[in-house]
C-alpha positions in Angstrom: 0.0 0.0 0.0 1.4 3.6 -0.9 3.3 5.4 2.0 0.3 7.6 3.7 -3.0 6.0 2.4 -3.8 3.8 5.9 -5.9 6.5 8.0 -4.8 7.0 10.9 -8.1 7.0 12.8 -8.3 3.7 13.0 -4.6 2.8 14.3 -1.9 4.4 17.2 1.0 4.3 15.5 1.3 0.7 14.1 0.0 -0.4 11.0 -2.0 -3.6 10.2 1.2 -5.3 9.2 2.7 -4.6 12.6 0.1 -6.1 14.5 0.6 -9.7 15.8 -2.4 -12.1 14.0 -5.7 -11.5 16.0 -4.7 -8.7 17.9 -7.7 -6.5 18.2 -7.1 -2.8 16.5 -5.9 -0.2 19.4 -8.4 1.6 18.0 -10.9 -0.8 18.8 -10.1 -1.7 22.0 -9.8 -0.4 25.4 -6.4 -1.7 26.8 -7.4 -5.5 26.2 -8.4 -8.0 23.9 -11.3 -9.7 24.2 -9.8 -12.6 25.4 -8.6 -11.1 28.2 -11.9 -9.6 29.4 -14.0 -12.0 31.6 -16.4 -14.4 30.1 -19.9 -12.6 29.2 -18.7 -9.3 29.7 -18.1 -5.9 28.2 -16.3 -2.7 29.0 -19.3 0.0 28.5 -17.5 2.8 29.8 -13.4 3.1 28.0 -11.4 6.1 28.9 -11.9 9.1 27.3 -7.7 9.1 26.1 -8.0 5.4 24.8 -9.6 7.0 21.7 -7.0 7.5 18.9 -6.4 10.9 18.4 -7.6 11.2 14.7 -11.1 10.0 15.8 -12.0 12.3 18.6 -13.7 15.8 18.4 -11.8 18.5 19.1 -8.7 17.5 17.5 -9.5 18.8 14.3 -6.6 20.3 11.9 -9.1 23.7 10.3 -11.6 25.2 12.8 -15.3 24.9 11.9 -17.0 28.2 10.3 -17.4 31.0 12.5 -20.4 30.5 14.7 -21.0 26.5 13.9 -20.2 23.3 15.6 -20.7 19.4 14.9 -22.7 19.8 17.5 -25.2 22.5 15.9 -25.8 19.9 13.0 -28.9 17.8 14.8 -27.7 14.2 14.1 -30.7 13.6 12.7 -30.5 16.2 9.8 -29.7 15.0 6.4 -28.1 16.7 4.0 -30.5 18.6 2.1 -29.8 17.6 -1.6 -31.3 14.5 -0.3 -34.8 16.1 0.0 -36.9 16.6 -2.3 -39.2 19.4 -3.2 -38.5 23.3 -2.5 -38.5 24.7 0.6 -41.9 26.3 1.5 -41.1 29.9 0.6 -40.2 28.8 -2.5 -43.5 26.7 -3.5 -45.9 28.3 -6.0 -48.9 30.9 -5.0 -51.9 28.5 -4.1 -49.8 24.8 -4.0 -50.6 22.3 -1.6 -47.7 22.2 1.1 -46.3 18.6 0.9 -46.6 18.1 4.8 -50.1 17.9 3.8 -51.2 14.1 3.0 -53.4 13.6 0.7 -57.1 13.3 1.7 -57.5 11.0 -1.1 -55.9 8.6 -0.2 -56.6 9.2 3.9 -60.8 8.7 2.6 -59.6 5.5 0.7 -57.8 3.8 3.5 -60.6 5.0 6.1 -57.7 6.9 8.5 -57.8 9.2 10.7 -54.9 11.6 10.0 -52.4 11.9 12.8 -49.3 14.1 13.0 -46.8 14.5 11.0 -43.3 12.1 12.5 -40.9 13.0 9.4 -40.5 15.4 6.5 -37.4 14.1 4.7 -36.6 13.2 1.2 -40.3 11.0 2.3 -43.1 12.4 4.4 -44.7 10.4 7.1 -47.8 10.7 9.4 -49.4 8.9 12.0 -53.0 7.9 11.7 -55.8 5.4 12.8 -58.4 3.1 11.9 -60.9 2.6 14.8 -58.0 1.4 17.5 -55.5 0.5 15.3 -52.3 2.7 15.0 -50.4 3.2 11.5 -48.0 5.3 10.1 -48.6 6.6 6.5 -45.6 7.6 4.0 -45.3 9.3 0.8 -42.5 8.2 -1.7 -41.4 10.5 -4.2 -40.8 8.6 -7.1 -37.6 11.0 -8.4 -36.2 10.6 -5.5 -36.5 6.5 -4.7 -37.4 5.5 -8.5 -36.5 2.1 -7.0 -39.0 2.0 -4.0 -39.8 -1.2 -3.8 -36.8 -2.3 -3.0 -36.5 -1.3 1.2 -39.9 -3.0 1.3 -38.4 -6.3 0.0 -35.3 -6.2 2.3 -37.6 -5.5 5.7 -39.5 -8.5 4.8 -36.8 -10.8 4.3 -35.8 -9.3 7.5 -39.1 -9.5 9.3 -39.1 -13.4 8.0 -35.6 -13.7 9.9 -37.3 -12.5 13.3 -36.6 -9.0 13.1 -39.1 -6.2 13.8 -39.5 -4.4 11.3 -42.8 -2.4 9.1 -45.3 -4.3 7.9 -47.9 -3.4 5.2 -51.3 -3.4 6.4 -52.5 -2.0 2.4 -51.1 -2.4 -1.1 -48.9 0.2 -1.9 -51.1 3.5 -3.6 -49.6 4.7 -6.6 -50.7 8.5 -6.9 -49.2 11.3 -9.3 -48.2 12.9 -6.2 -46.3 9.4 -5.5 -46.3 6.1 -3.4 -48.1 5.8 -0.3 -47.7 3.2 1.7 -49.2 2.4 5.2 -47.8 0.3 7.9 -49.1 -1.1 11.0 -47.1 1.0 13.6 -44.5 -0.8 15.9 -44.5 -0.5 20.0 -41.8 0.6 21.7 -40.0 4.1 22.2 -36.5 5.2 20.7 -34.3 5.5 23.6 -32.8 8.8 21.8 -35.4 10.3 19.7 -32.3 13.3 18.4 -28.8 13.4 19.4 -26.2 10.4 20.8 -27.0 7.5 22.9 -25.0 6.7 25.6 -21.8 4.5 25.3 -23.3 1.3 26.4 -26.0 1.6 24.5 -24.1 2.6 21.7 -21.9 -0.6 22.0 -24.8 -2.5 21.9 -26.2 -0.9 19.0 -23.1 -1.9 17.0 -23.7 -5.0 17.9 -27.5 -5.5 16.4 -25.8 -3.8 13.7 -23.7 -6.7 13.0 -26.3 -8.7 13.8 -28.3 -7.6 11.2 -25.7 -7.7 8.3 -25.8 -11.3 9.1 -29.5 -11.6 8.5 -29.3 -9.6 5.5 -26.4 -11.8 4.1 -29.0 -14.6 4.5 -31.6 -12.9 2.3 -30.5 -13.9 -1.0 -30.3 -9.9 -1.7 -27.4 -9.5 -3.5 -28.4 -6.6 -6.3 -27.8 -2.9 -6.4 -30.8 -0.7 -6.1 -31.7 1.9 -8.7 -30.2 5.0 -8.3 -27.6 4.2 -5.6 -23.3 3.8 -6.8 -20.4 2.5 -5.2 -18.6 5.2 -2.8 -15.7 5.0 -5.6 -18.3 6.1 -8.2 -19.9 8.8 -6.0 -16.3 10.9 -5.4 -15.1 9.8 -8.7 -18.1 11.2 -10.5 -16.9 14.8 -12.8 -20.8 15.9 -12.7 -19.9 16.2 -8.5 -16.8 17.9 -9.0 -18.3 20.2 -11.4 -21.2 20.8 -8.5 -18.5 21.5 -6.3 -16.5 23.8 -8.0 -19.5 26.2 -8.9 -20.7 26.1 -5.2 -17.0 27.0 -4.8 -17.6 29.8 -6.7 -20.0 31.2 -4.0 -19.0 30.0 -0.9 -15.0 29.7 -1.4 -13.5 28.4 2.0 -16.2 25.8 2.2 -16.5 24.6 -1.2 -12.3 24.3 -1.5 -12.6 22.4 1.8 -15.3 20.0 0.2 -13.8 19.5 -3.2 -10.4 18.8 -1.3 -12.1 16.0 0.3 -14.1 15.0 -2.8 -10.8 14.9 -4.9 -8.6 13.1 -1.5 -10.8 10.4 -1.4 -11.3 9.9 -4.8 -7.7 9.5 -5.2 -8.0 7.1 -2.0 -10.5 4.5 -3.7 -7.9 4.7 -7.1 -5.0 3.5 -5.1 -7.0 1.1 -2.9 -9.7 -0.7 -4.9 -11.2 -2.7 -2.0 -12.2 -5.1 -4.3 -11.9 -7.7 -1.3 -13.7 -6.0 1.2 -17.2 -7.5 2.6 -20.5 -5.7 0.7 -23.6 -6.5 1.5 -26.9 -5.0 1.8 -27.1 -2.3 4.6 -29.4 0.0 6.4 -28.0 2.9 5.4 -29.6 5.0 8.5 -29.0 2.8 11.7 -29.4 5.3 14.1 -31.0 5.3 17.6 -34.2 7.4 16.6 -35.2 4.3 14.0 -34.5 1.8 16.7 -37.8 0.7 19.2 -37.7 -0.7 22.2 -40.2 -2.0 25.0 -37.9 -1.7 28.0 -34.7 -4.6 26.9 -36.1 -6.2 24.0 -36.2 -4.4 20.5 -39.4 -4.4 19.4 -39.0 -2.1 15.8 -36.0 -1.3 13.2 -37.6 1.3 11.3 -36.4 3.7 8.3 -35.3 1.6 5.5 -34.9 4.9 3.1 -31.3 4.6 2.4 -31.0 0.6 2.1 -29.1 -0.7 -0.7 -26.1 -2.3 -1.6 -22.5 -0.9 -0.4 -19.7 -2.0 1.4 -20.7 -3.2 5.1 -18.7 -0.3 6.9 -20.5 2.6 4.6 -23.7 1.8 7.1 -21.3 3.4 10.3 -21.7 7.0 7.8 -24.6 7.2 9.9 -24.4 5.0 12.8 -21.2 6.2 13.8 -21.4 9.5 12.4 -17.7 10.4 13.3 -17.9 10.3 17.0 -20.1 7.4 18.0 -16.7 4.7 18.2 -18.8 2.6 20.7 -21.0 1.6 17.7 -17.5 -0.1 15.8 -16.5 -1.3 19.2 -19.6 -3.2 19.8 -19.7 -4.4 16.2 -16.1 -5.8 16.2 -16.7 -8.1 19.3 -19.7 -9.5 17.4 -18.7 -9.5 13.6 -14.5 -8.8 13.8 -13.5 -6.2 11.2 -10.6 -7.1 9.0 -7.7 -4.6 8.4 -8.9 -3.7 4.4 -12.6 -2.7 6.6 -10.9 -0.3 8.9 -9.0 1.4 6.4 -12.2 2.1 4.5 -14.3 3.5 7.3 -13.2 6.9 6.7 -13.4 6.8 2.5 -16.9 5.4 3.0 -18.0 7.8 6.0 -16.7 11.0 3.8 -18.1 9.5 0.4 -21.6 9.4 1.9 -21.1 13.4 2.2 -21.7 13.9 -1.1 -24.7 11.6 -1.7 -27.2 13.2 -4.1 -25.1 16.4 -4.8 -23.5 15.4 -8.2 -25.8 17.7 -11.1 -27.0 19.9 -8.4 -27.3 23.9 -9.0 -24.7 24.7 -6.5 -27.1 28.3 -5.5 -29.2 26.5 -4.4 -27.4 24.0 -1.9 -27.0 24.0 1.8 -24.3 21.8 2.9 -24.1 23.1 6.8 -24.6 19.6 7.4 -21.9 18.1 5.0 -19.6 20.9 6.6 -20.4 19.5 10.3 -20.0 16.3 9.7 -16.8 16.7 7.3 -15.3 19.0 9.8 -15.4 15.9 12.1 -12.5 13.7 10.2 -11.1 15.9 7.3 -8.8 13.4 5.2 -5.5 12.9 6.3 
C-alpha cells in the first residue's frame, strides 16, 4: 500500500502489518483483547484518552465556520440535496404544502390523520383506523425510482425475526407518488435526536452486526436503482463540477469539500477494495429508528437509504464520526478485518456527497456536509 493512504483513525502508531495475527485494533479496543476480558462481559464505559487521536472531536486540523459546531448539525439532519421538493417559501402561489397528505388517499384507506413524524426526502404521518395505530408515508418517485426495494429487504428481514414495518394496504400509486401504510410498531427510541450513551451505543453496534448477518442470509445480492459505489460517487466529474461552482459562492467551504471530494477519490484509485465484505445495509441505523419495549427491541424502522454498499458505509450514519462505541460493539460480534478499517473513513466521507453530483450549487446548503466533514477531514 502507498506510503500515507492507511488512515490513521483507525490505528496508534502501528500499522496492520505490525500487529501480531488476531490482535484486536488499538483503535478498537480499550487496553485489552477480548480474550482477556471475563467471560460474558463488556467494558461499556473506555477512557476518554484510549480513543486515537484522529477519531476524537476536538482534535480537528481547520476550525469549523465561525459561529457552527458538529454539534449545531442535529444528528438527525440529512443533507438537504437528499430532499426533495423546494422549501416552503419557495413553493408556488396556491400549492398544496407537501406536509399535507393527501385526503384521497386518507378517505380510501378510512384513516384518521395523525401528525406529521418526518419530513425528509419521504413524508410520514401517523393515523388510525378505529383502535389501530399506522404510520402513513409518501415516496417520491424521483427521489426512490426504486421504492420497492427497502420494502423487499424489511420482509426478508421480518421473516428472519426482526421487527420491522409491515404493510397493512397495497402500496397506492398517486401522481403525487407512493403511499404506503404500515401497522405501527410499539416501543420508544431510547434517543429520539442526538447520541446515545456508550453502552447503548456498543450494543447498538452489535444488532448492527447482527443484522448484516440476517441480511447476508436474504439472497439480496443486487444494487438498487439510483444508488453507486462510494468509488463512483467521489469519482463522478458531474460532483466535482457541483462543487466547483458552489466553490464559486461559498469559497472556503467549497475548497474544503472539493479537497475531500478529490482526496478520497484518489484514495479508492489506489485502494480498490475489491476484497472487502459488501452486502446490503441500512443505510440509517441510528438510535431514533431503533424501538424498544424496555430490553427487547421491538421495531428497526427507516429503510430509506437501504441498498447495496460495502458493510462499513452503514457506520456514515451509525457512527457518524464520533459514536466509536457503535465499531467497538460491532467488532466483538462481527471482527472487522484490516482492508474494513481502512475504509471507514473513505466510506463515512463519500456518503457526504450523496445526491449532490448535477445539483445547481445556488441552491445547496451543505451546513450539514460541513459538520460532519469538519469531524474527520482526510489525512
Amino acid at each position: 500500500m502507498p506510503e500515507g493512504t492507511l488512515p490513521n483513525a483507525l490505528q496508534e502508531g502501528a500499522t496492520p502489518d505490525a500487529m501480531p495475527e488476531g490482535t484486536l485494533p488499538n483503535a478498537l479496543q480499550e487496553g485489552a483483547t477480548p480474550d482477556a476480558m471475563p467471560a460474558g462481559t463488556t467494558p461499556d464505559t473506555p477512557p476518554e484518552d484510549t480513543t486515537p487521536d484522529a477519531l476524537q472531536e476536538g482534535t480537528m486540523s481547520d476550525p469549523l465556520p465561525e459561529g457552527t459546531t458538529p454539534d449545531a448539525v442535529p444528528d438527525d439532519t440529512m443533507p438537504k440535496a437528499l430532499r426533495e421538493g423546494p422549501a416552503p417559501d419557495a413553493m408556488p402561489e396556491g400549492a398544496m404544502p407537501d406536509a399535507l397528505p393527501d385526503p384521497a388517499v386518507y378517505a380510501g384507506w378510512r384513516l384518521t390523520p395523525g401528525a406529521l413524524l418526518s419530513a425528509r426526502s419521504t413524508h410520514t404521518w401517523a393515523a388510525t383506523r378505529g383502535d389501530s395505530e399506522y404510520v402513513l408515508q409518501r415516496v417520491s418517485r424521483a427521489t426512490s425510482p426504486d421504492w420497492r426495494y427497502p420494502l423487499r429487504v424489511a420482509a426478508a428481514l421480518r421473516e428472519r425475526g426482526w421487527p420491522t414495518p409491515e404493510l397493512a394496504e397495497e402500496p397506492w400509486e398517486t401522481a403525487d407518488g407512493v403511499w404506503l401504510l404500515a401497522h405501527r410498531l410499539p416501543g420508544r427510541p431510547r434517543s429520539a435526536a442526538g447520541p446515545d450513551s456508550p453502552a447503548e451505543q456498543r450494543e447498538r453496534g452489535r444488532l448492527l452486526a447482527g443484522l448484516h448477518a440476517a441480511l447476508a442470509e436474504t439472497g439480496i445480492t443486487e444494487q438498487r436503482d439510483g444508488y453507486r459505489s462510494p468509488a463512483e460517487v467521489v469519482g463522478d466529474p458531474e460532483l466535482d463540477r457541483t462543487l466547483r461552482s458552489y466553490e464559486m459562492i461559498h469559497p472556503e467551504d467549497g475548497a474544503q469539500l472539493r479537497a475531500c471530494r478529490e482526496e478520497t477519490a484518489a484514495w479508492f484509485e489506489a485502494n480498490p477494495a475489491d476484497d472487502a465484505p459488501r452486502g446490503v445495509i441500512h443505510g440509517d441505523f441510528t438510535p431514533w429508528n431503533l424501538l424498544f419495549d424496555g430490553e427487547r427491541l421491538t421495531g428497526v424502522l427507516d429503510f430509506e437509504f437501504t441498498h447495496l454498499n460495502f458493510r462499513v458505509a452503514d457506520f456514515a450514519l451509525a457512527w457518524r464520526g464520533y459514536q466509536y462505541e457503535v465499531i467497538r460493539g460491532y467488532h466483538e460480534v462481527q471482527p472487522l478485518s484490516e482492508l474494513e478499517q481502512e475504509l471507514i473513513l473513505p466510506t463515512y466521507h463519500a456518503w457526504l456527497f450523496l445526491g449532490l453530483a448535477g445539483e445547481d450549487a445556488t441552491g445547496l446548503d451543505l451546513t450539514w456536509n460541513l459538520a460532519h466533514l469538519q469531524r474527520h477531514l482526510p489525512s
